[in-house]
C-alpha positions as a Markdown table, in Angstrom:
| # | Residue | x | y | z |
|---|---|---|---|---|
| 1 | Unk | -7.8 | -24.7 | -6.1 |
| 2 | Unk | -4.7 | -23.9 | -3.9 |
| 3 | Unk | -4.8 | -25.8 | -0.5 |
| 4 | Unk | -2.1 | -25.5 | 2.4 |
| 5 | Unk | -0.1 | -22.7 | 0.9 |
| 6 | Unk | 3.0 | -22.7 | 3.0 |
| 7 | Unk | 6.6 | -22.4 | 1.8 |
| 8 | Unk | 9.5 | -24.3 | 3.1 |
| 9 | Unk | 9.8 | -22.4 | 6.5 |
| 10 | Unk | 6.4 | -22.6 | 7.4 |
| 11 | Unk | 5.0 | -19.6 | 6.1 |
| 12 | Unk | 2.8 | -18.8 | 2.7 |
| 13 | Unk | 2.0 | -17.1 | 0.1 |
| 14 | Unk | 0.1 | -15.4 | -2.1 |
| 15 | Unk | -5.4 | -12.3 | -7.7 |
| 16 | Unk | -9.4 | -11.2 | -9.3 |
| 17 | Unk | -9.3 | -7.4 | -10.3 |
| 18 | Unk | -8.8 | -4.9 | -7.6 |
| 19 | Unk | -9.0 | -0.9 | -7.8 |
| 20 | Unk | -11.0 | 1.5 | -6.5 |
| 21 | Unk | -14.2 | 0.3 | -7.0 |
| 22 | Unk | -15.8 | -2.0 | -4.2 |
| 23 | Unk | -14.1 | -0.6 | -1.6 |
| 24 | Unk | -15.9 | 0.6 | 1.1 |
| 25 | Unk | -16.4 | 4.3 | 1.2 |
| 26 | Unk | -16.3 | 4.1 | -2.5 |
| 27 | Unk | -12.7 | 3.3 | -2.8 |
| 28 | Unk | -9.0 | 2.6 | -1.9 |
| 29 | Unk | -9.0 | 5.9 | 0.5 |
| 30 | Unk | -5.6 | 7.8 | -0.2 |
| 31 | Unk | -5.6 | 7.0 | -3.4 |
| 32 | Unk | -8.6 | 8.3 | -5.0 |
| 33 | Unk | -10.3 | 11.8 | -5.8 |
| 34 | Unk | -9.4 | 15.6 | -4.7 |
| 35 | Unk | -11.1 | 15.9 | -1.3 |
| 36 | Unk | -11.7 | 19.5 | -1.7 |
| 37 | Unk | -8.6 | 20.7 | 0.2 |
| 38 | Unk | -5.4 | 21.6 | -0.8 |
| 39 | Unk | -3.0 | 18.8 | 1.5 |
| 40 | Unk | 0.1 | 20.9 | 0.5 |
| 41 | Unk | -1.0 | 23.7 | 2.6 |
| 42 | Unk | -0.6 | 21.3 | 6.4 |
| 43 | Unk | 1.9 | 20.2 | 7.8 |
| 44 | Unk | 3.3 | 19.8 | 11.6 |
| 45 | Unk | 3.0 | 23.3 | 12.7 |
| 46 | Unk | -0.8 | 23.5 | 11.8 |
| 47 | Unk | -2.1 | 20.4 | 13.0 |
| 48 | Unk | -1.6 | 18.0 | 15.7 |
| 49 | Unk | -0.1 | 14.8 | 14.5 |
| 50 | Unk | -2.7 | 12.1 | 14.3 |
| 51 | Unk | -1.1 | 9.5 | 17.4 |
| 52 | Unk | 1.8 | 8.4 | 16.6 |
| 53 | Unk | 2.8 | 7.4 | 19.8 |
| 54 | Unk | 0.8 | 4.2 | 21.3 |
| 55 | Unk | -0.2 | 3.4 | 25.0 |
| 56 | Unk | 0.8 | 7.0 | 25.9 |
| 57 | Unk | -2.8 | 7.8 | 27.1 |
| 58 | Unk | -2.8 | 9.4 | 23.1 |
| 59 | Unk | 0.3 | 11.7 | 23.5 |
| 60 | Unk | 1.4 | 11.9 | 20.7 |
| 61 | Unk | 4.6 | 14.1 | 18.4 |
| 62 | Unk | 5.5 | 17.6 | 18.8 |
| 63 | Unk | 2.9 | 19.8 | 19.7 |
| 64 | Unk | 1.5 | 22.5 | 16.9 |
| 65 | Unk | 2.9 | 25.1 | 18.8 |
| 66 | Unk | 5.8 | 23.1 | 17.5 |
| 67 | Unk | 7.7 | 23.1 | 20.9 |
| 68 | Unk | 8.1 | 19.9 | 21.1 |
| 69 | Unk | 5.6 | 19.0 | 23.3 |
| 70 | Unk | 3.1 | 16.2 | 23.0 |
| 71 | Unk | -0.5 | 16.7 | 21.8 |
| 72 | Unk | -3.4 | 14.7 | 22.3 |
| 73 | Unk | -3.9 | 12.6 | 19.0 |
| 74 | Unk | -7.1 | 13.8 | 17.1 |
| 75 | Unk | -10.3 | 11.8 | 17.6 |
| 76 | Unk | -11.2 | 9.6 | 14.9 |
| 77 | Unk | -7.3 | 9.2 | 13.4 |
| 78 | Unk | -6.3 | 5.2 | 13.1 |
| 79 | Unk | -3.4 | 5.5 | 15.1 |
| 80 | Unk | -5.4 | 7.0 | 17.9 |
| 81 | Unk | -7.9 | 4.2 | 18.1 |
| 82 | Unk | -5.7 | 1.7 | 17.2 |
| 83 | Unk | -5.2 | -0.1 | 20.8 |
| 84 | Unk | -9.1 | 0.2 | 20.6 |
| 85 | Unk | -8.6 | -1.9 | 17.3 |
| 86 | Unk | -6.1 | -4.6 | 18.1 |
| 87 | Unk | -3.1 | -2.6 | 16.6 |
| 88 | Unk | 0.3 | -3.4 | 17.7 |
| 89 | Unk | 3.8 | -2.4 | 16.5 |
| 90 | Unk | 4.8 | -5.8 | 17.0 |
| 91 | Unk | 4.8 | -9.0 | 15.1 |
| 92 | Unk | 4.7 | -9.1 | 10.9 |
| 93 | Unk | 3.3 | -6.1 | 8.5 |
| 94 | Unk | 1.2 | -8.9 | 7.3 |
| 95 | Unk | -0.3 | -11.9 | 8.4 |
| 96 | Unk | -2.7 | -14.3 | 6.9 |
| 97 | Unk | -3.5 | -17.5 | 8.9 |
| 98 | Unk | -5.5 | -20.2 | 7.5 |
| 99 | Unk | -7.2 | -17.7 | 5.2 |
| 100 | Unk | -9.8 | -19.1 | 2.1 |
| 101 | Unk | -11.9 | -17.5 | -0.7 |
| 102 | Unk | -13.9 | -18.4 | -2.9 |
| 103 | Unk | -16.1 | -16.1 | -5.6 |
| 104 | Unk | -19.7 | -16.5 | -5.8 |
| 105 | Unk | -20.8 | -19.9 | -7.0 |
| 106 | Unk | -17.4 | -20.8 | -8.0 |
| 107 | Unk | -14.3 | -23.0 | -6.9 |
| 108 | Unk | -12.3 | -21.8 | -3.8 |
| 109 | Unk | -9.2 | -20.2 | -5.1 |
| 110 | Unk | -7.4 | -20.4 | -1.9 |
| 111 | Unk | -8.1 | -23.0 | 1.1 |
| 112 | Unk | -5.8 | -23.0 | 4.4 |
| 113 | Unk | -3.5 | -20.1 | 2.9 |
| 114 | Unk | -0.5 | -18.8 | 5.5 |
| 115 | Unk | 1.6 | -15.9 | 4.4 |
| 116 | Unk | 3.7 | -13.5 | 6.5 |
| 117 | Unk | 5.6 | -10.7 | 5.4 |
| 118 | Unk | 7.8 | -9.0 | 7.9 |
| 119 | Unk | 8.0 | -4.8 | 8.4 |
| 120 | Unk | 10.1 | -4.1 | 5.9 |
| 121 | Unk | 10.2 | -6.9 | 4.1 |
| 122 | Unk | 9.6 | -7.2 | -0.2 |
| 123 | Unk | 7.9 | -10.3 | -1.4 |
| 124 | Unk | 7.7 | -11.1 | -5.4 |
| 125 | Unk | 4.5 | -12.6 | -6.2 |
| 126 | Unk | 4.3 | -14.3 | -9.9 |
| 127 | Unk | 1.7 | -16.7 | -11.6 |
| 128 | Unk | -0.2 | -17.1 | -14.5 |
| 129 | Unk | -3.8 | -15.1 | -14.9 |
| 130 | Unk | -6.6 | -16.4 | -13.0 |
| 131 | Unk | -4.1 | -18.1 | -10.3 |
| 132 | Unk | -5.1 | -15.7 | -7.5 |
| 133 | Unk | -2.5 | -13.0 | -7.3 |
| 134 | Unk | -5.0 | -9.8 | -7.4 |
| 135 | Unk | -7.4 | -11.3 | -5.2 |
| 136 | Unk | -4.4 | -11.9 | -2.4 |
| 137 | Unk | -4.0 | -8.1 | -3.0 |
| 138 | Unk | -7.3 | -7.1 | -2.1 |
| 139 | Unk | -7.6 | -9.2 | 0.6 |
| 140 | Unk | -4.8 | -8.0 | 2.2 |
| 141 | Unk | -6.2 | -4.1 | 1.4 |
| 142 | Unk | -9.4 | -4.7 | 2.9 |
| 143 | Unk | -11.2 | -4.8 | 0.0 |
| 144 | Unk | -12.6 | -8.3 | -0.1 |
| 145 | Unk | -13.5 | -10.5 | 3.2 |
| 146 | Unk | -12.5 | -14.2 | 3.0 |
| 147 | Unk | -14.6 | -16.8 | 4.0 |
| 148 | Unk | -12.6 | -18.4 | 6.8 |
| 149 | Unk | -9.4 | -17.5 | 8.5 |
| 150 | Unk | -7.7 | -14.5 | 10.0 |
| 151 | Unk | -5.9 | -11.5 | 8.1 |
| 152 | Unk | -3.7 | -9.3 | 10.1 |
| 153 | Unk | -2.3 | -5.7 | 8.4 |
| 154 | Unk | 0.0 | -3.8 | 11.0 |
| 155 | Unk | -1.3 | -6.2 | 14.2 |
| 156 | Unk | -4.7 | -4.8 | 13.3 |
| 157 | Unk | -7.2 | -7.8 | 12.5 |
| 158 | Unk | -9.4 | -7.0 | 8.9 |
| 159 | Unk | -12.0 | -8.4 | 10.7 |
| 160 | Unk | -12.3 | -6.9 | 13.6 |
| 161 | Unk | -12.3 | -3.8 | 12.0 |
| 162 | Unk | -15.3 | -1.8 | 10.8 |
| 163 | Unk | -15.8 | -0.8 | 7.1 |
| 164 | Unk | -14.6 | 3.0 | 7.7 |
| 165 | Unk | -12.1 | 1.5 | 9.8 |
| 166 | Unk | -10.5 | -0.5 | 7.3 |
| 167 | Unk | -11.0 | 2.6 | 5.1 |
| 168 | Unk | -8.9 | 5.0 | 7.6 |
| 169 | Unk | -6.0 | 1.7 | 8.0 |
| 170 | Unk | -6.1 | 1.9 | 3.6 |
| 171 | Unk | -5.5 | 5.3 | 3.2 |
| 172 | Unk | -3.4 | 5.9 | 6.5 |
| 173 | Unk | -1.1 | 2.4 | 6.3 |
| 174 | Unk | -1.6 | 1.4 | 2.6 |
| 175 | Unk | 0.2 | 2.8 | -0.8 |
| 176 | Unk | -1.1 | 0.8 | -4.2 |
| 177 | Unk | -0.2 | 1.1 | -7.4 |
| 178 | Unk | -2.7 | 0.0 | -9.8 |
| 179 | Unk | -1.9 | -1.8 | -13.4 |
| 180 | Unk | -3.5 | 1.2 | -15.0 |
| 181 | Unk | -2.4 | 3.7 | -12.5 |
| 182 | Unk | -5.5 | 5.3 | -12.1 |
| 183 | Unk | -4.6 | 8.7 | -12.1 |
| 184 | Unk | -7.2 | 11.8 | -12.3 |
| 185 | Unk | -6.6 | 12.7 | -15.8 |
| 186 | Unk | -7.3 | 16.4 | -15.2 |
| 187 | Unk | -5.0 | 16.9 | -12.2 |
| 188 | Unk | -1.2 | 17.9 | -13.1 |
| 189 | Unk | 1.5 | 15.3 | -11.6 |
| 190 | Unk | 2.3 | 16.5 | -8.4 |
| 191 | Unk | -1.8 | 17.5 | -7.3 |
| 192 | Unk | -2.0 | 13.2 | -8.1 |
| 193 | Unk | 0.8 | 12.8 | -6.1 |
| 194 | Unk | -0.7 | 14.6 | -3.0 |
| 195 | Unk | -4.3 | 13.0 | -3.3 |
| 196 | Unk | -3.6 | 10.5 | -0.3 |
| 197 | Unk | -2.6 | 13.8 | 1.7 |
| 198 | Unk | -5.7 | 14.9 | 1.3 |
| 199 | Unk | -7.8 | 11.8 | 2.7 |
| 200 | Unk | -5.3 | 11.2 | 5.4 |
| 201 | Unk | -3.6 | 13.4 | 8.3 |
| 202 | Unk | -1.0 | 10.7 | 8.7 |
| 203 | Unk | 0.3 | 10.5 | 6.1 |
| 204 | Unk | 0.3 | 14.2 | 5.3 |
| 205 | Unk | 1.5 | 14.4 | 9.0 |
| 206 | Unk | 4.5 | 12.4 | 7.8 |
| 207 | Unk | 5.3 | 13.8 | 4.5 |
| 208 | Unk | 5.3 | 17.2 | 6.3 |
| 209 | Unk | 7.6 | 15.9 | 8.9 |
| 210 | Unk | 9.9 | 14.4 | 6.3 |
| 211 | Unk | 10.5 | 17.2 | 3.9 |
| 212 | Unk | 8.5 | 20.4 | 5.6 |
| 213 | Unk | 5.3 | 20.2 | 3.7 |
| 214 | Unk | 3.7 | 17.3 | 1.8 |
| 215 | Unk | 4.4 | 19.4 | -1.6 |
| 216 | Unk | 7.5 | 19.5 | -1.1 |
| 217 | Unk | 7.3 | 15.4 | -0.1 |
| 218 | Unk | 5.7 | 14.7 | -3.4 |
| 219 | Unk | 8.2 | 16.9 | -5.2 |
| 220 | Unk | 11.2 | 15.3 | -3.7 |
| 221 | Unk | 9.9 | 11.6 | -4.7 |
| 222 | Unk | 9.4 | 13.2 | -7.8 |
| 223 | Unk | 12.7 | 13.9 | -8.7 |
| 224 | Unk | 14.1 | 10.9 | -7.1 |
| 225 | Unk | 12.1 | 8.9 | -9.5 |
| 226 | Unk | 13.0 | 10.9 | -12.5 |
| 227 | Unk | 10.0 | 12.7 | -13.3 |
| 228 | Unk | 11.4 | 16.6 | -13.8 |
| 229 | Unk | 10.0 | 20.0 | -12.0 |
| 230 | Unk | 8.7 | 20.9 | -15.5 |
| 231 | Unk | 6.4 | 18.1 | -15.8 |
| 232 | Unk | 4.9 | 18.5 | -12.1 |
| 233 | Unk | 2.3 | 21.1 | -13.3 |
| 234 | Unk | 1.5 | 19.0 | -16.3 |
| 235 | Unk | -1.8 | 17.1 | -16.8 |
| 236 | Unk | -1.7 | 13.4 | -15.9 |
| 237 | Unk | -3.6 | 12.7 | -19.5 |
| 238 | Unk | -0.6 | 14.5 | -21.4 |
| 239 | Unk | 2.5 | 12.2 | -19.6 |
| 240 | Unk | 3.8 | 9.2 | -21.2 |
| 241 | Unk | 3.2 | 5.7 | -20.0 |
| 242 | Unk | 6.4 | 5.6 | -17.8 |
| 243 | Unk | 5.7 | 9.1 | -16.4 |
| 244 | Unk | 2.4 | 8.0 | -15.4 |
| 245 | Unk | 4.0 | 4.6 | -13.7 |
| 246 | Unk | 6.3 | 7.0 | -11.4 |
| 247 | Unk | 3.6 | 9.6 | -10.8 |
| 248 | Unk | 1.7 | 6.5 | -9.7 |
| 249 | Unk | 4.5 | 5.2 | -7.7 |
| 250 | Unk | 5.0 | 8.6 | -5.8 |
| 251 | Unk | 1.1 | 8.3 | -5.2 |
| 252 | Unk | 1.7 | 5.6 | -3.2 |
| 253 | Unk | 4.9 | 6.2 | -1.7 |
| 254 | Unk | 3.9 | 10.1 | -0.4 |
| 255 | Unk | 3.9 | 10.1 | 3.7 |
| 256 | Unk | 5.3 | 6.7 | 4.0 |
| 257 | Unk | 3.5 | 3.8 | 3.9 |
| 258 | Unk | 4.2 | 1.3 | 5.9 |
| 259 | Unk | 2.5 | -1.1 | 3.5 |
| 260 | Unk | 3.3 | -1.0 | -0.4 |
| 261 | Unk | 1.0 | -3.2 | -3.2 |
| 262 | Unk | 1.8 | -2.9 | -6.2 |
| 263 | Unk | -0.3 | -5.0 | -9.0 |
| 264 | Unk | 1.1 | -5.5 | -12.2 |
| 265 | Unk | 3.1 | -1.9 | -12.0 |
| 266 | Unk | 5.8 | -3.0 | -14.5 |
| 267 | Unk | 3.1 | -4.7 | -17.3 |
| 268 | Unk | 3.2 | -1.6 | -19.8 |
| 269 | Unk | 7.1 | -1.5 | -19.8 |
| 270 | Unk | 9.7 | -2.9 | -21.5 |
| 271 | Unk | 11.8 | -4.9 | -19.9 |
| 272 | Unk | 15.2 | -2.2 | -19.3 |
| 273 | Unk | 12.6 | 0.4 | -18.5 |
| 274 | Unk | 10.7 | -2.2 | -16.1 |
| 275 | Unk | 14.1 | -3.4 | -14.1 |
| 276 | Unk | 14.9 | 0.5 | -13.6 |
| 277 | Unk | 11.5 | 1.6 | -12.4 |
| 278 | Unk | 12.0 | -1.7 | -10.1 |
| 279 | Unk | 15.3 | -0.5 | -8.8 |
| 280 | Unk | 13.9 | 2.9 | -7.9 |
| 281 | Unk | 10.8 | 1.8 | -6.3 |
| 282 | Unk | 12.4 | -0.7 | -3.9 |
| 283 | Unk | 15.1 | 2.1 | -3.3 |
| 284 | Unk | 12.3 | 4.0 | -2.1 |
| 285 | Unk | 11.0 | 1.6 | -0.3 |
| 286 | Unk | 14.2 | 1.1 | 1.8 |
| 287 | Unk | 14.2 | 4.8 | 2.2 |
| 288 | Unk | 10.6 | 5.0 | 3.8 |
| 289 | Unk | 11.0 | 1.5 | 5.6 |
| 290 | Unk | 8.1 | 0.1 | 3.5 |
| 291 | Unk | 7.1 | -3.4 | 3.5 |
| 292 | Unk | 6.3 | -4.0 | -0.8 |
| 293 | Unk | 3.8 | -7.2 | -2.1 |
| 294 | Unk | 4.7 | -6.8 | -5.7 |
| 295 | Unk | 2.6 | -8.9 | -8.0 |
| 296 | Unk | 4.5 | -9.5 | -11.7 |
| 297 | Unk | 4.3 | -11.7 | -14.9 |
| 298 | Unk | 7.7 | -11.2 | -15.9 |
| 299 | Unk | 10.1 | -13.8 | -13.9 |
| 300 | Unk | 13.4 | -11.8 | -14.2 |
| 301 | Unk | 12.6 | -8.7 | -11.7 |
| 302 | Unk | 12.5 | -11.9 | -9.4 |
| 303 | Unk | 15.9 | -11.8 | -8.8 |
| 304 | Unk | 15.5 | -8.0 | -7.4 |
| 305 | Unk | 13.9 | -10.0 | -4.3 |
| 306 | Unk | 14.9 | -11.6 | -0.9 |
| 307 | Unk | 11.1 | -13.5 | -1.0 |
| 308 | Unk | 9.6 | -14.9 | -4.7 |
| 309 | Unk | 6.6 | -17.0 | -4.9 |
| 310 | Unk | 5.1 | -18.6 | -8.2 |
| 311 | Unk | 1.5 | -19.3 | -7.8 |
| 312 | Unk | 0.7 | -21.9 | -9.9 |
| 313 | Unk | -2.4 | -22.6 | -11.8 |
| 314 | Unk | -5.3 | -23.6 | -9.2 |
| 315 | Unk | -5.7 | -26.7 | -11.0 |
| 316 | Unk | -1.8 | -27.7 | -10.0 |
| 317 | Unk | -3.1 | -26.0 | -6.7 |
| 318 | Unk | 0.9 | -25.4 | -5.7 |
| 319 | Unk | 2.5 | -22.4 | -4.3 |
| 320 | Unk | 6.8 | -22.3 | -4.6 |
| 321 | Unk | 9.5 | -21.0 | -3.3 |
| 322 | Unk | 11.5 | -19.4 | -6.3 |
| 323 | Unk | 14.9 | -19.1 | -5.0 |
């Protein structure tokens, strides 16, 4: 059991299996299967953005006309209902206050935990299996509820939020890599890439306002993470291991998250090709202005990181500042 998880300033932090499945809406929205349209076909000029501005009676970005003008943000987008919500630009990308869980009929595997994780801001999570580090994740994602306390992504509060609410913040405000990556096996690199385009017009609003279409998005964090144009046509079952980590990666990184989770992403790596996967994805990170909870076993990417934690085993029931 973990009680009173706070580090020496006062704040906390951080497993349970997490991926798609129990979810609401059948899964992590964003990152799951085609949704029938082709997201590299939208971009700025044929949609309105989806109200990116708040407390602007829902003006929002350039207007499709694309004169500059602002649109009304679409009914039903997060960012449109997120005063409605409790959303606020201010304050941490993540905040969990007093938060515990337990599983069904078992022992609580965290009591009174605190964690806060500033926009921006990369936190390393380590600990041994069983010690709670997947279960943080998909607390923080949405995915499970905790029995007491108060979990805050973005200033929006999980539990204030309805299930297709928390589904919209997911695949609008969320990228996750999975330990298996959980790509469509039949889909070539770059159609993976774009899947989260396809169940969210933010983020294919901002991938089309970063690089003029979200194909060209996914193609340019493609390249930056070393996967080459010949291999974005190519089935996700016929990449390597590491290919399918950066594909992954580029998953979660298309249109800018403002929250990245990744859980376990460096497990199937060796340890050179693990550090320089690492290096890339926080590079990316910085370049999107991502906040990144990255859950790991191995102890030396630690050092990659302004924030570590080691979870302990519940029965030492400690959580540590590493350095």
């Amino acid at each position: 059991m973990v009680t009173g998880l706070r580090e020496a300033n006062g704040r906390g932090a951080p497993e349970g299996p997490c991926g798609p499945e129990g979810s609401e809406g059948g899964g992590l929205r964003g990152e799951g299967a085609p949704s029938g349209r082709d997201p590299s076909d939208a971009g700025p000029a044929g949609e309105a953005p989806p109200g990116s501005v708040e407390g602007d009676a829902g003006l929002s970005g350039p207007s499709a006309a694309g004169d500059g003008r602002p649109v009304p943000a679409p009914e039903g987008s997060a960012r449109a209902g997120a005063a409605a919500e409790g959303s606020s630009r201010d304050g941490p990308a993540v905040a969990l206050r007093g938060v515990s869980f337990a599983w069904p009929g078992g022992e609580p595997v965290f009591e009174g935990l605190d964690l806060e994780l500033a926009r921006g801001e990369r936190i390393f999570i380590s600990g041994p299996s069983g010690s709670g580090k997947s279960t943080l994740l998909s607390l923080v994602a949405g995915i499970l509820a905790p029995a007491s306390g108060e979990i805050e992504v973005g200033g929006r509060s999980l539990s204030r939020l309805s299930g297709p609410a928390r589904d919209r913040l997911r695949g609008d405000d969320m990228g996750y890599i999975f330990q298996q990556f959980n790509l469509v096996p039949y889909l070539s690199a770059l159609e993976n890439v774009l899947l989260p385009c396809g169940f969210s017009k933010a983020r294919r609003w901002r991938a089309a306002e970063a690089a003029g279409s979200p194909a060209a998005a996914g193609g340019e964090l493609l390249s930056r993470l070393g996967i080459p144009r010949p291999l974005w046509s190519r089935g996700a079952a016929r990449l390597s291991v590491g290919q399918q980590q950066r594909v992954a990666a580029a998953r979660a990184l298309v249109g800018s998250p403002p929250l990245l989770i990744a859980d376990e992403p460096t497990s199937a790596l060796d340890e050179g090709t693990g550090l320089d996967f690492l290096r890339l994805l926080l590079g990316e990170c910085g370049r999107a202005g991502s906040s990144l909870m990255f859950v790991s076993h191995d102890g030396k990417l630690a050092r990659e990181f302004g924030r570590r934690f080691s979870l302990k085993s519940r029965a030492a029931g400690v959580l540590s500042a590493a350095g």
